[in-house]
C-alpha positions as a printed NumPy array, in Angstrom:
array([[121.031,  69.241,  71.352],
       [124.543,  70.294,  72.38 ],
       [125.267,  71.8  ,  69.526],
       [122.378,  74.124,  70.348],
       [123.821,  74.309,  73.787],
       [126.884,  75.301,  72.469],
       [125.735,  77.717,  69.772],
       [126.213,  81.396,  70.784],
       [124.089,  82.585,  67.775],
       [120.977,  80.309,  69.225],
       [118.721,  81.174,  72.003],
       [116.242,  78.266,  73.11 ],
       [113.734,  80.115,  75.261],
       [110.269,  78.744,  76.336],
       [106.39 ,  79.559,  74.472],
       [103.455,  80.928,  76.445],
       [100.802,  78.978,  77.519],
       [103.114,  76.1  ,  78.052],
       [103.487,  75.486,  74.584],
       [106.894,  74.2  ,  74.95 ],
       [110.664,  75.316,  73.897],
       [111.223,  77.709,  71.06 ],
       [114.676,  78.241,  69.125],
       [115.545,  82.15 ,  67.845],
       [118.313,  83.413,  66.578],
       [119.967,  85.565,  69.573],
       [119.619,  89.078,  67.468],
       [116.184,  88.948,  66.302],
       [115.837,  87.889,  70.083],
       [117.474,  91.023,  71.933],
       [114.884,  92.735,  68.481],
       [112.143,  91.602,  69.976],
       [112.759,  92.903,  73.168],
       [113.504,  96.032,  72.052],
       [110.398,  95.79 ,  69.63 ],
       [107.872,  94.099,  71.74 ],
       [109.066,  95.938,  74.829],
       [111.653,  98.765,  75.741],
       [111.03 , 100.735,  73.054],
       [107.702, 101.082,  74.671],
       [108.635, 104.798,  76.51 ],
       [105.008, 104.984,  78.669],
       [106.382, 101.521,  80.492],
       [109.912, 101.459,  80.072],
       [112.723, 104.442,  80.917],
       [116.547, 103.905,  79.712],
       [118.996, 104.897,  82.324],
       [122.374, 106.164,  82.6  ],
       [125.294, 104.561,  84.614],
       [124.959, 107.388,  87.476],
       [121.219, 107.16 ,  87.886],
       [121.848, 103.409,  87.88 ],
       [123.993, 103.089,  90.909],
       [122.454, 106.198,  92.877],
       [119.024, 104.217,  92.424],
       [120.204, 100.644,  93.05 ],
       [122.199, 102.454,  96.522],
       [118.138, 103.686,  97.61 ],
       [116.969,  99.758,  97.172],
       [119.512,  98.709,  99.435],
       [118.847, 101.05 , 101.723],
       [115.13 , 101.05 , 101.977],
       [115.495,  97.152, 102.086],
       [117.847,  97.663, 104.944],
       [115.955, 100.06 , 106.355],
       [112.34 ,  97.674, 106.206],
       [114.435,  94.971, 107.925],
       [115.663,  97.576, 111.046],
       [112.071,  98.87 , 111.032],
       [109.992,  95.339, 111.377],
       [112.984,  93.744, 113.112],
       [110.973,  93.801, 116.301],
       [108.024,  91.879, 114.346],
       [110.122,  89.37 , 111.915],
       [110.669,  85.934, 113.423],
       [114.468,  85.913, 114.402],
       [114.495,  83.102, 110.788],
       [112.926,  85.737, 108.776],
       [115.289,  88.528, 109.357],
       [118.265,  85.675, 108.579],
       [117.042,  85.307, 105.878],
       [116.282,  88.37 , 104.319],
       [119.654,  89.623, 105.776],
       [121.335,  86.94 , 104.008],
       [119.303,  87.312, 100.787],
       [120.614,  91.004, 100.561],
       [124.156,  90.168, 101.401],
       [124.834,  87.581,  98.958],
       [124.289,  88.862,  95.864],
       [126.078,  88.612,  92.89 ],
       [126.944,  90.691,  90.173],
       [124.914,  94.089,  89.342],
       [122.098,  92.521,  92.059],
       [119.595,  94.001,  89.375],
       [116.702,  91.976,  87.882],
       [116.943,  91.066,  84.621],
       [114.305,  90.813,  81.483],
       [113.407,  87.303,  79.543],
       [110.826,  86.437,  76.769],
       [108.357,  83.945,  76.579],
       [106.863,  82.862,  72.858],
       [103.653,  84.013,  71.929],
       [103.28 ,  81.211,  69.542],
       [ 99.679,  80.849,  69.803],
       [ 99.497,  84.706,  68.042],
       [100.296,  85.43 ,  64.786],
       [102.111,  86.851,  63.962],
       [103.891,  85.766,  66.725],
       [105.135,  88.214,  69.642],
       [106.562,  87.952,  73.102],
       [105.89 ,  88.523,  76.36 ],
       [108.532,  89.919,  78.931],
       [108.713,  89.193,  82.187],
       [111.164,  90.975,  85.038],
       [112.829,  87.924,  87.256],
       [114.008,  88.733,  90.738],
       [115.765,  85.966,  90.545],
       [119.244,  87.227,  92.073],
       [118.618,  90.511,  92.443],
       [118.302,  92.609,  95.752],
       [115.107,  92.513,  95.812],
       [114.663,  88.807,  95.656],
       [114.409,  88.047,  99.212],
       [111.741,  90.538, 100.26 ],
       [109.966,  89.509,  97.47 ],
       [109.949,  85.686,  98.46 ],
       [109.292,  86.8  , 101.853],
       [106.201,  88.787, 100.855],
       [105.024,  86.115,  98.462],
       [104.769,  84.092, 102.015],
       [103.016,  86.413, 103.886],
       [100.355,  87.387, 101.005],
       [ 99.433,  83.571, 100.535],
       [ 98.682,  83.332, 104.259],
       [ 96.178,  85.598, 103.703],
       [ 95.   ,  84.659, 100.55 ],
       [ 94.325,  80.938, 101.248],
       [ 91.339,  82.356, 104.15 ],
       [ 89.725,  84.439, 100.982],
       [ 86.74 ,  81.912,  99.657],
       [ 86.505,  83.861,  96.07 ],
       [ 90.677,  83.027,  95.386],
       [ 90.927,  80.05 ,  93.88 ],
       [ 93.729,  77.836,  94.566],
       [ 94.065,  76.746,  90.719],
       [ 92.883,  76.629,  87.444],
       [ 91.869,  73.34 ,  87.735],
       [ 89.681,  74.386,  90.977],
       [ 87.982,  76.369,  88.732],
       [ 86.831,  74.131,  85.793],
       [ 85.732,  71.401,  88.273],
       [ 83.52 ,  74.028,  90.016],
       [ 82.072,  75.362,  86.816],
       [ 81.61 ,  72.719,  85.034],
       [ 77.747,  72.947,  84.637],
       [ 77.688,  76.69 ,  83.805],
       [ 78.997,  78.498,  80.499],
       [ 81.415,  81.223,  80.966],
       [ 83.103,  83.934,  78.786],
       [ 86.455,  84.511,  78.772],
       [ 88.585,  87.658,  78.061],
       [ 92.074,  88.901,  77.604],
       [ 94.08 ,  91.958,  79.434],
       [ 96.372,  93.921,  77.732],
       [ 99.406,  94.918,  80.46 ],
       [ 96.8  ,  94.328,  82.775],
       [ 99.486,  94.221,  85.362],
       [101.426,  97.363,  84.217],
       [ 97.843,  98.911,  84.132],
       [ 96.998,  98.626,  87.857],
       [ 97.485, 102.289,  89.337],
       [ 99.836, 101.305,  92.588],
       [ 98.41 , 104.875,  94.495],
       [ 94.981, 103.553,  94.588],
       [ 95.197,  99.761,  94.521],
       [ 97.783,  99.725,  97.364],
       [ 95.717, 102.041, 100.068],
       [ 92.531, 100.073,  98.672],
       [ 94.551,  96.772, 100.107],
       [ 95.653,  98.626, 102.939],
       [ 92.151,  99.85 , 103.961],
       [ 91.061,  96.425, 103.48 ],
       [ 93.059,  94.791, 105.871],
       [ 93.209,  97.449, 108.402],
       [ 89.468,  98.331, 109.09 ],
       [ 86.922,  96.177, 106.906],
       [ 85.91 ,  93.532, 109.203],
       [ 86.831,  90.839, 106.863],
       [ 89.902,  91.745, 106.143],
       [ 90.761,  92.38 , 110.322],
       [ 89.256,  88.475, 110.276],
       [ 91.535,  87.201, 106.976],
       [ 94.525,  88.673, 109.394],
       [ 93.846,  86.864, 112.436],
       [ 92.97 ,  83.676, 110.474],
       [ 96.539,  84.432, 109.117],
       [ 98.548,  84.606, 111.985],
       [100.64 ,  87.529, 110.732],
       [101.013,  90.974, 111.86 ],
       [100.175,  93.937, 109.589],
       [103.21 ,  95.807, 110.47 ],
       [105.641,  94.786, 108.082],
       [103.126,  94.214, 105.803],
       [101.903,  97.669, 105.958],
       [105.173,  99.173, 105.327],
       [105.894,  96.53 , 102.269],
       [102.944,  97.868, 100.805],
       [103.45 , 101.075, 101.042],
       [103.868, 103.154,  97.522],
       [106.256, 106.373,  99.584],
       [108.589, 103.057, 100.993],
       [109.648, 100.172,  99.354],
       [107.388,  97.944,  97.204],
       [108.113,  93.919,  96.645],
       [106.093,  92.143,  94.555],
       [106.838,  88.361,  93.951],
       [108.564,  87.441,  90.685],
       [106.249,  87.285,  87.2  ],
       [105.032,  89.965,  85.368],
       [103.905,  92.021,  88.757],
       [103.893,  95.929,  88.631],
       [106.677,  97.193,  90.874],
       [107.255, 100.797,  92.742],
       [111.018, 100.012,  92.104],
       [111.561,  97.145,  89.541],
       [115.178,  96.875,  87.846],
       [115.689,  95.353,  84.381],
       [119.086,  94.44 ,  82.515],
       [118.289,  93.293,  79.285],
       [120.675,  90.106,  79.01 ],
       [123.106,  90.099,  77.553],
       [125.004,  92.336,  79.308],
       [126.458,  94.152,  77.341],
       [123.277,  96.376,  76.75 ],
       [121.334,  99.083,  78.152],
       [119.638,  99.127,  81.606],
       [116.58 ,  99.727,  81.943],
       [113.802, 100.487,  84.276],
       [109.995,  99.98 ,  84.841],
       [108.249, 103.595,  85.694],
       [104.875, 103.839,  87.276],
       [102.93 , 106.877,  88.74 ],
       [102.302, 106.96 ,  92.498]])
């Protein structure tokens, strides 16, 4: 174990499906990635250094901005913390790409999924992750688990299928005014909000494709979604998705 801990060449990663740990050489690694994933020019767009930082400059600013905007709405803790989120991060503050096993496949592949996980974005993203399960828990057809699920249906037979980017595939300038429509005039959605507690305000503007979009971490379409392939000495790269 430690000298896989200490082995530069090694990369123990996790397998999909909670499969458990996989070891990989760390080139055929950063391959797969590129394989797999960026090389994949309808989802991913290479940047240069200038676009980088003028880009990454509009996220602060429109997360700034949503903060000004809702501050008369926010509990006094939430802006805190989203003020605090923003102002102590690290490093590029970009999100960063990771691999999980397809093991169960053959031959095997990956999957990639974009971590907020100290990034800019990574407050607004927790905070919204809040908010949405406030008003997800009053919806009777979410279910709260997998296990919720089998109980339930135990007695019935049930086909099962799989999505290919299912995520990726979701058109953000229809399924976000669809949401927004929703909540704002169909009388369940008006009831899931009051049930909620929460105010559509910052909601509305979190949601919004022309402002800034926050989705909470794990393979979630964003409007503005920042990826540095680890490690770091290679190219950055970023989602792309019509409005």
């Amino acid at each position: 174990m430690e000298w896989l801990k200490q082995n530069e060449n090694i990369v123990v990663f996790s397998s999909d499906k909670n499969l458990g740990p996989c070891v990989i050489e760390c080139d055929r690694y950063v391959e797969f990635a590129f394989k797999f994933h960026l090389c994949d020019n309808s989802t991913y767009k290479r940047l240069s250094l200038a676009e980088t930082r003028l880009l990454r400059k509009e996220l602060i600013q429109k997360i700034e901005s949503f903060i000004t905007i809702s501050a008369n709405v926010l509990s006094k803790s939430d802006i805190i913390f989203l003020q605090r989120s923003l102002n102590n991060v690290t490093g590029t503050g970009l999100s960063y790409l990771y691999q999980l096993a397809k093991i169960h496949e053959t031959p095997m592949k990956t999957r990639a999924i974009i971590s907020y996980s100290g990034s800019f974005p990574e407050g607004i993203a927790k905070w919204l992750d809040r908010e949405l399960k406030k008003i997800t828990k009053h919806m009777s057809y979410i279910a709260k688990s997998s296990r919720q699920v089998v109980t339930e249906l135990t007695a019935q037979t049930w086909p099962t299928m799989d999505a290919v980017s299912m995520y990726t595939n979701i058109h953000l300038g229809h399924a976000l005014p669809v949401i927004l429509d929703f909540l704002q005039h169909n009388a369940a959605g008006r009831q899931v909000l009051r049930n909620s507690g929460i105010l559509l305000g910052p909601l509305e503007y979190a949601l919004e494709p022309s402002s800034f979009l926050a989705i909470p971490t794990g393979a979630k379409p964003q409007a503005l979604l920042w990826v540095a392939l680890l490690p770091r000495n290679m190219p950055l790269y970023t989602l792309q998705f019509e409005n």
